[in-house]
C-alpha positions in Angstrom: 0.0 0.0 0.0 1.3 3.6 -1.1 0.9 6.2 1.7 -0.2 9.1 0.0 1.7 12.6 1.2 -0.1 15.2 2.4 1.0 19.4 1.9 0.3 20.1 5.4 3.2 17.5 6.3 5.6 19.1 4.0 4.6 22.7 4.9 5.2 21.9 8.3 8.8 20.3 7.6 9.8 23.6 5.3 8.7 25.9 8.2 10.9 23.7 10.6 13.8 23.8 8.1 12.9 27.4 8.1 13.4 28.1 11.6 16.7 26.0 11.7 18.2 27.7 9.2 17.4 31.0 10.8 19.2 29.8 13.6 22.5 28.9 11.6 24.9 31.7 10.8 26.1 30.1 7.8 22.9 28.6 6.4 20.3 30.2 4.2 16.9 29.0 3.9 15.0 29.1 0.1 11.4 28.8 -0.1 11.6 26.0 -3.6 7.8 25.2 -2.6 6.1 28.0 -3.2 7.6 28.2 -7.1 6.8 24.5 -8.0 2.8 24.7 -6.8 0.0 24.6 -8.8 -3.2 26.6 -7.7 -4.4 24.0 -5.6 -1.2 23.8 -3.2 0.0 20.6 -5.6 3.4 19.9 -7.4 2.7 21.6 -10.9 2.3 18.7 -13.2 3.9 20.1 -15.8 7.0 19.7 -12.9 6.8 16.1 -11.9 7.5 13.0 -13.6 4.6 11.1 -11.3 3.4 13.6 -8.8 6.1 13.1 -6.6 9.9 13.5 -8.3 10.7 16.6 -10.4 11.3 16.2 -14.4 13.9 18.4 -16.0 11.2 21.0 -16.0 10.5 21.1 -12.6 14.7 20.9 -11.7 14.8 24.1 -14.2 12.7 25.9 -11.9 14.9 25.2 -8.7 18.0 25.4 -11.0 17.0 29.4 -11.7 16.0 29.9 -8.1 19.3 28.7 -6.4 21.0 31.1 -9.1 19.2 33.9 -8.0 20.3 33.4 -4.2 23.7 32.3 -5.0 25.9 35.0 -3.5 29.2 35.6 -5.3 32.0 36.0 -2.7 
């Protein structure tokens, strides 16, 4: 039997990753979740190779993201 995965589970574990990084000097927290959902709160499909796992679409998105945030030193 597949459990299924629920957003309020994941939310919760981003806010807690949230507040961790917060608390790290050297650690920087980005928000990938908000960018990848549809208008429902779901993994756009056009993102995900089964609902779960990013395709080469979805890992574009996160790719531009992290490249944004990247600080040059």
């Amino acid at each position: 039997m597949v459990k299924k995965r629920k957003n309020e589970k994941i939310m919760n574990i981003n806010k807690n990753l949230k507040s961790l990084a917060k608390n790290e000097k050297k650690v920087t927290y980005i928000n990938m979740y908000d960018y990848l959902l549809d208008e429902n709160g779901n993994l756009k499909i056009e993102y995900t190779k089964e609902g779960l796992h990013l395709n080469n679409d979805g890992y574009k998105v996160v790719t531009k993201v992290l490249k944004e945030n990247i600080k040059m030193s």
